[in-house]
N, C-alpha and C positions, 0 to 999 in steps of 0.2 A: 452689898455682898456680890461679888463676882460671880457671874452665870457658869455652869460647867464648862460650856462652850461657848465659843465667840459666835456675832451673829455675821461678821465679815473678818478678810485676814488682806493684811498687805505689807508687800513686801518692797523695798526701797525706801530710806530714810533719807533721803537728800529732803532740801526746804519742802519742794512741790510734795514729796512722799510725809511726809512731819506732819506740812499744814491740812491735807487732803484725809489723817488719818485723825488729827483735833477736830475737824467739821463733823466727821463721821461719828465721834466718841461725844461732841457735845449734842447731838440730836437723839440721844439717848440709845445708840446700837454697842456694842462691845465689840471694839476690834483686837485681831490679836496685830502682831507686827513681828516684820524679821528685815533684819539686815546684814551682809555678810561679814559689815564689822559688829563684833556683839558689844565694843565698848558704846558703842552709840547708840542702838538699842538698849542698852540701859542706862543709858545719859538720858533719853526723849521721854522713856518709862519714869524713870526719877523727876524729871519735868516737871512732869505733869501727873501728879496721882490722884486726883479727883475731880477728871471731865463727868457729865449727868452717866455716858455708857460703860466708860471703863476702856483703859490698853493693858491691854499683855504680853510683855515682851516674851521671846521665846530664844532659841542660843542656836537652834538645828532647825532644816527645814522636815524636818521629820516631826519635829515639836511643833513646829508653827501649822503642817496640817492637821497633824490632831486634833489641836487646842479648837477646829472652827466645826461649827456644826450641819450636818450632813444635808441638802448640795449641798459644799462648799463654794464659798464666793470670796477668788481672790484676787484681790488688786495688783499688777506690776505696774510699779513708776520708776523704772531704770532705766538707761540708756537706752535710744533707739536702735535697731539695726541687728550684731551681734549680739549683746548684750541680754537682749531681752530673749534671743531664741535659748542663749546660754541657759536662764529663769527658767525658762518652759520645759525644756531637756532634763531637768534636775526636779521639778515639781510633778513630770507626767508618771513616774513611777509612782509617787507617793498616792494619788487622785484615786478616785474610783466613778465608777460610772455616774454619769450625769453632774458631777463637779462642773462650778465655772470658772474661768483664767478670765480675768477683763484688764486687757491694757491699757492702761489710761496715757500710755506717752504719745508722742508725735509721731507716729508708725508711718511708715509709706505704706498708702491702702493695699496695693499690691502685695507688700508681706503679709497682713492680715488676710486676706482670702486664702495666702497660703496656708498660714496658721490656722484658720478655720478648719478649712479641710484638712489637715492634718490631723488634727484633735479630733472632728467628727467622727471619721475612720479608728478613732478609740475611744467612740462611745465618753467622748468629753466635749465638752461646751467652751466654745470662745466667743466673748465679746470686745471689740476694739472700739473702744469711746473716746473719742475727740475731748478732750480736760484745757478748754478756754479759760485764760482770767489770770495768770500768771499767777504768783506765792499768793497775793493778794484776795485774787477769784476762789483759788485752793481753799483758803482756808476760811473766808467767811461765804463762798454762796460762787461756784461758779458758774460757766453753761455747759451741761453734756450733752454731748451727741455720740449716743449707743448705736452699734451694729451688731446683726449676727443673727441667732436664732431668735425668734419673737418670743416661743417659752423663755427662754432667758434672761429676755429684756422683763417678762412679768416677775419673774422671780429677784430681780436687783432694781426693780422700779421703785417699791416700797424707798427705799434706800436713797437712793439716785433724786428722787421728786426729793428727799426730805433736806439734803445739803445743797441741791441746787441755788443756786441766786434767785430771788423772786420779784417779779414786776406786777404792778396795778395792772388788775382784769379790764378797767374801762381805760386809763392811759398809756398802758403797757408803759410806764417808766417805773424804775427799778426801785425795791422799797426799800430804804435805808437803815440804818439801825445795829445789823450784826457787830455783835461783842463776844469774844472770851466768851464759851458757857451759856450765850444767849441768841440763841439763832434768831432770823427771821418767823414770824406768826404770820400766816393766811399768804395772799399772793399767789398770780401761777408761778410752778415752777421754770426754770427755763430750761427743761431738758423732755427728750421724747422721740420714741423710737425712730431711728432713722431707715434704714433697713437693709439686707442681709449683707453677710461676710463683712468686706471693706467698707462699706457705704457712709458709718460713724467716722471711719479717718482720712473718707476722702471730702467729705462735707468740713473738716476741721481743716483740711487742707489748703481748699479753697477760703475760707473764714481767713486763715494764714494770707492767700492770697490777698484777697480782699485788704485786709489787715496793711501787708505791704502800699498797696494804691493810697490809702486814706492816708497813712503816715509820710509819703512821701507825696502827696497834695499840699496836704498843711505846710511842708517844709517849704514848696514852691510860693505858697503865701507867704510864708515870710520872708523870702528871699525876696519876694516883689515889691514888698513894703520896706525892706533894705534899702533895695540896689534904687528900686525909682522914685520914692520920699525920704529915703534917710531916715526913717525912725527906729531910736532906739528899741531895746529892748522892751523896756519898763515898759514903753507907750504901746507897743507891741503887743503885749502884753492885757492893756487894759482894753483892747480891740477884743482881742479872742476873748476876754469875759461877755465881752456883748454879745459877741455870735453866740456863744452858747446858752442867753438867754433866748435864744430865736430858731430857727427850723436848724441849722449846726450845730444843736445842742446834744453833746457827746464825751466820750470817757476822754478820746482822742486830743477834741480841741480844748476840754477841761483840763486837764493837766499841760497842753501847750501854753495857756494862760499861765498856770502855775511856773512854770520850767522860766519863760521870759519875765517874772517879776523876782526871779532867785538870783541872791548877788553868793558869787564864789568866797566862801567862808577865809577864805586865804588870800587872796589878793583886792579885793570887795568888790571887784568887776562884775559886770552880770555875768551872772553862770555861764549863758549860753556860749558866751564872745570865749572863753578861756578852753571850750572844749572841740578836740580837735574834730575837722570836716572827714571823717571816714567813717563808715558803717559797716556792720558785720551782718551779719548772715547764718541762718540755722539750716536752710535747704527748704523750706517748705515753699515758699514764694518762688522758687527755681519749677520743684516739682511742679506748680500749678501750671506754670508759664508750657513746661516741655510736655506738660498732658494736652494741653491745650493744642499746643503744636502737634501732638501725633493723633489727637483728635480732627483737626480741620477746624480749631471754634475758634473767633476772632477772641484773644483777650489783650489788645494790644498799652492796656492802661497800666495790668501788673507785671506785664512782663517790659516797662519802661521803669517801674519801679525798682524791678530787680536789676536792669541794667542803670540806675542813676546811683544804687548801694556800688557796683561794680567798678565804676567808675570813679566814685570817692575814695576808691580804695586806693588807685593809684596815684596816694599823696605826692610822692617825688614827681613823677614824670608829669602830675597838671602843675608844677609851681615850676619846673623848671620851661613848662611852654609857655605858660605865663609872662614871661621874658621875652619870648620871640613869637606869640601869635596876636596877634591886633585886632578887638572887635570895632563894635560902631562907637562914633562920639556923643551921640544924639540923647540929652537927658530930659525926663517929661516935666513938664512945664503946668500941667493943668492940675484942677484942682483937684485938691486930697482927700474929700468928702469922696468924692464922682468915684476917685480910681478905689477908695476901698469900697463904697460898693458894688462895682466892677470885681473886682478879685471875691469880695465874697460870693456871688453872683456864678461866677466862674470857679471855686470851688467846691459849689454846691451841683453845678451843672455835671462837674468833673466827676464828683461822686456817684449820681444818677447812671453815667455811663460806664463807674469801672463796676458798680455793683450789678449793670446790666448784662455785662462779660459775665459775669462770676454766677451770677442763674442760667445764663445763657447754658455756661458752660455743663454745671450739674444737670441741665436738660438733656446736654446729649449722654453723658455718662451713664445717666439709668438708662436708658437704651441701648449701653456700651458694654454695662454691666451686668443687664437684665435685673433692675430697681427699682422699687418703686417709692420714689422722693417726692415725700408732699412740701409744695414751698415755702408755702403762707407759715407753716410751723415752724420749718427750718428759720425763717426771719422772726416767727416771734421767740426763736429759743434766743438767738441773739441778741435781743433787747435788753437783755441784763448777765451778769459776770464775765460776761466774754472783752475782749478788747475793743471792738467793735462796736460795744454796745450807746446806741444811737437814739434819740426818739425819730431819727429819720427811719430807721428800722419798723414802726407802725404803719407807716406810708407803704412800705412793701407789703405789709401783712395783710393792711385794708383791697391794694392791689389783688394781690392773689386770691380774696375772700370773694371781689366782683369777680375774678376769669384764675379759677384755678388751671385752666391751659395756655394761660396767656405767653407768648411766643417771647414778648422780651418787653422788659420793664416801661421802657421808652414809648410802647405802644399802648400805656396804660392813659384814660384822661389826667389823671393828676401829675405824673411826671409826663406829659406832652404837654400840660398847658404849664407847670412851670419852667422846662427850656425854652417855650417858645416864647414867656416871659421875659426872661432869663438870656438868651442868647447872644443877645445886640454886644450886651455886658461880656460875657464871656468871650465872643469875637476880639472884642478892643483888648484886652486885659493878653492874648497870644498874641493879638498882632504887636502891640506894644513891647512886653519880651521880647520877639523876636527883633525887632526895632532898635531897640538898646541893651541885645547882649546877655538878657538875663535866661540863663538856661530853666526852661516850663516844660518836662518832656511829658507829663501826666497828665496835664492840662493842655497841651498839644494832640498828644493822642488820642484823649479822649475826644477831641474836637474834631479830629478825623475821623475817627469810629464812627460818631455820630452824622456828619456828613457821606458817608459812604454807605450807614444803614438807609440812611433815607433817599439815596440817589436809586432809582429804577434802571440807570444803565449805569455803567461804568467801565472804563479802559481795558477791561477784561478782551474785550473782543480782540484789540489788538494784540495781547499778550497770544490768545488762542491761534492768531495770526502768526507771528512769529514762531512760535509752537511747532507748527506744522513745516514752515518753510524751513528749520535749523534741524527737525528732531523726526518730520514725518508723524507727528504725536496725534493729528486730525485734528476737526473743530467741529463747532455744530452752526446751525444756523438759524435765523430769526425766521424767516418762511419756509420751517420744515418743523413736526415735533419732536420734543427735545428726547434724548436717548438716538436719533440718529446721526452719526459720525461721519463726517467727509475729510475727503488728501485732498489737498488740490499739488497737480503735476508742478511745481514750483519754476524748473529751469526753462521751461515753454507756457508761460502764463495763459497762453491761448487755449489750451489744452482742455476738455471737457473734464468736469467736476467726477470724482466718480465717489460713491455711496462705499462706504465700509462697513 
C-alpha cells in the first residue's frame, strides 16, 4: 500500500536519474519522480511497479511537490550548468520553508555555493552531492559526497548511508552481491558529510580529477607493453589480471583486463585494436587542472592527463605528422619479466603521486573556501562505488588515521618506503619511453613532481633573478628572512642592493 507521501522526490529520468531513483525505491523509501517528458515517466513507473518502497510518477511539478513529505528531499539529476538552475527556478515557488534541493549532477562547486546562498536567503536548503560510480554505482551502491548545511546532511543521511556502495570495516574492500530488489546487508557505507556549500562537488571534482590521472596511467602501460614488447592484447590482458590480484588491485585496472581480452563482435579483432585513439571529455578534469592553477598547487599528473585526451583529439593533424616527423630507432632488447615489472612498479609510483596532487590540492581549498575536509574519510568513501574505487585507497586512509595533518601523502612511511622501493623501477621504465619514442606524459610528470618535492633548492632562484632584471619584480634572499624583498639596480651591477 502506497504511503500518502513519498519519503524523497527526484526529478530527471535520464539512465543516472532511473537507476539512482531503483536504488532508492529498492531499500525500501517511496520516491515520487518527474520528468519533463511525462511519456517517460510513465514508461519507468510501468517498469517497474513493485520495487520493496515504491515510485510514483507525477505529470506537473506542482504534483511532484506535493506527493513528497514535509522537509521535502529532492533529488535533481539533469544537466549541469543552465539546466539545473532552470529545475531550481521552477521548484523554489512550489517549496516551503526548510525543503531540501540536493543536486546530485557534476556541478562546478562554484555554482553550488552560489545555489546555496541563494536558497539560504529563502529560508530553503541545498545540498550539492558528488554521485560517483556511473549507471552502474547509480543504481546498485555508489559513493556520495554531500555538502551544505550539516542539519541537512542529518536529515538525508538516513537515505544517502542506505544506497550508498558498501565496503568491509576491517579490509575496506567493497562488498559484492547488489541485485534488482536486493541491496547490500551491513558494510560501511561509502558516503559522509563533506562540508559546507560547494565542498561535496568540489571533493567529486577532484575524484574526477584523480579519476582522469589513473585512466590515462594505465593507458601509458599499455602503450609501453605495445610499443617496447609487442604484446598483444589478449596477453595484455592476462597481465592486468595479475596486477589486480596485488596492491593495483582496482575497478580501473579490473575492467582494463576485461576491455584487452574482448574480441570486436564484428570483425573478431580485439576490441581495443578496432577502436579509434581519441578521447572525449566532460570538463571536470579541466576544472581541476585550472583550480589548481588559480590556486598555486602543483597538480602536474591531471592536468597531463587532460592534455594527452586533448591531444588525441587531433586525429588528422598527428597522422598526417606522422609522415614527416621521425622519432628514435632504438628498440628494448632486455627482458620482459624485468620491464613489466618496471612498468608495474612505475604505475604504482605514478599513482602514489598524482593522488598526492589531488589531497594536496583539497588541502589548500578548505583554506580557500574556509572548510573543513576530513581526508582519511574522503579516501575511505572512495573505496567502493566510485570509479576510483581502489584497495590502494586503504593505504591512504591508514595514512591519514597515523597524521590526520599530514602535509602530502609522500611523506607518509608507507608510500616513502614504497617509492623508495620502487623508484630504480620507475626511473628505467621514463627513461626508456623517452629512449624509444613512446609518449609516458603521466608517468613523466609524476617523476618530476616527485623529484622537485624532494629537492630543498631548486632553479627558482634563478627564475627570481631574472624576474627582477626583465620586470623589476624583486627577489628575496638566502641570508635575510623571508618576507624581505630586494631590486637590484640591473644596468650598473655595481650598484648597492637596496631593501623594498
Amino acid at each position: 500500500m502506497p504511503k500518502a507521501r513519498s519519503d524523497i522526490g527526484l526529478i530527471g529520468l535520464a539512465v543516472m536519474g532511473q537507476n539512482l531513483a531503483l536504488n532508492i525505491a529498492d531499500h525500501g523509501f517511496q520516491i515520487s519522480v518527474y520528468n519533463r517528458t511525462t511519456e517517460k515517466t510513465d514508461k519507468f513507473v510501468s517498469d517497474n511497479p513493485s520495487t520493496p518502497g515504491g515510485v510514483v510518477g507525477t505529470k506537473t511539478l506542482e504534483e511532484f511537490v506535493t506527493s513528497i513529505a514535509k522537509p521535502r528531499k529532492i533529488v535533481i539529476l539533469v544537466q549541469a550548468g543552465k539546466a539545473t538552475d532552470a529545475v531550481i527556478d521552477g521548484l523554489v515557488p512550489l517549496l516551503e520553508a526548510g525543503d531540501i534541493v540536493i543536486d546530485g549532477g557534476n556541478a562546478l562547486w562554484t555554482d553550488t555555493i552560489r545555489r546555496e546562498k541563494a536558497l539560504r536567503e529563502k529560508n530553503l536548503r541545498f545540498v550539492g552531492s558528488g554521485v560517483s560510480g556511473g549507471e552502474e554505482g547509480a543504481r546498485f551502491g555508489p559513493s556520495l559526497m554531500p555538502g551544505g548545511d550539516p542539519a541537512s546532511w542529518q536529515e538525508l543521511k538516513p537515505i544517502w548511508e542506505a544506497i550508498a556502495a558498501k565496503v568491509d570495516a576491517k579490509t575496506g574492500k567493497p562488498i559484492p552481491g547488489a541485485a534488482p530488489g536486493k541491496p547490500v546487508v551491513g558494510g560501511v557505507p561509502c558516503t559522509t558529510y563533506i562540508g559546507a556549500n560547494g565542498a561535496g562537488h568540489y571533493v567529486k571534482m577532484v575524484h574526477n580529477g584523480i579519476e582522469y590521472g589513473d585512466m590515462q596511467m594505465i593507458c601509458e602501460a599499455y602503450a609501453l607493453m605495445k610499443g617496447l614488447l609487442g604484446l598483444k592484447p589478449a596477453e595484455m590482458g592476462a597481465i592486468f589480471t595479475e596486477w589486480n590480484a596485488g596492491i593495483l588491485d582496482s575497478f580501473l585496472i579490473e575492467i582494463t583486463a576485461d576491455i584487452l581480452k574482448q574480441k570486436d563482435p564484428s570483425s573478431k579483432k580485439p576490441f581495443v585494436d578496432v577502436v579509434l585513439d581519441t578521447a572525449g571529455q566532460k570538463g571536470t578534469g579541466k576544472w581541476t587542472s585550472t583550480n589548481a592553477l588559480d590556486m598555486g598547487v602543483p597538480a602536474p599528473t591531471v592536468a597531463e592527463a587532460v592534455f594527452a585526451r586533448c591531444i588525441s583529439a587531433i586525429k588528422d593533424e598527428r597522422v598526417a605528422a606522422a609522415k614527416i616527423l621521425k622519432g628514435p630507432s632504438k628498440k628494448y632488447r632486455g627482458s620482459r619479466k624485468a620491464l613489466l615489472a618496471a612498468i608495474h612498479d612505475a604505475l604504482y609510483c605514478s599513482k602514489i603521486c598524482s593522488y598526492a596532487q589531488g589531497f594536496q590540492l583539497m588541502r589548500t581549498a578548505q583554506t580557500e573556501f574556509s572548510w573543513t575536509l576530513n581526508f582519511g574519510e574522503i579516501a575511505q568513501i572512495w573505496r567502493g562505488g566510485c570509479i576510483i574505487r581502489a584497495a590502494f585507497l586503504q593505504k591512504i586512509t591508514e595514512a591519514y588515521a597515523r597524521d590526520p595533518k599530514l602535509a602530502n601523502l609522500l611523506l607518509d612511511p608507507y608510500f616513502n618506503k614504497t617509492v623508495k622501493k620502487a623508484q630504480e623501477n620507475w626511473r628505467k621504465v621514463v627513461s626508456l619511453a623517452a629512449e624509444c619514442g613512446v609518449p609516458a606524459p603521466t608517468f613523466s610528470s609524476a617523476l618530476c613532481y616527485y623529484d622537485s618535492y624532494r629537492s630543498a633548492r631548486l632553479p627558482a632562484n634563478l627564475l627570481q633573478a631574472q624576474r627582477d632584471y626583465f620586470g623589476a619584480h624583486t627577489y628575496e634572499r638566502i641570508d635575510k628572512p623571508r618576507g624581505k624583498f630586494f631590486h637590484l639596480d640591473w644596468p650598473k651591477a655595481n650598484r648597492p642592493q637596496l631593501e623594498v
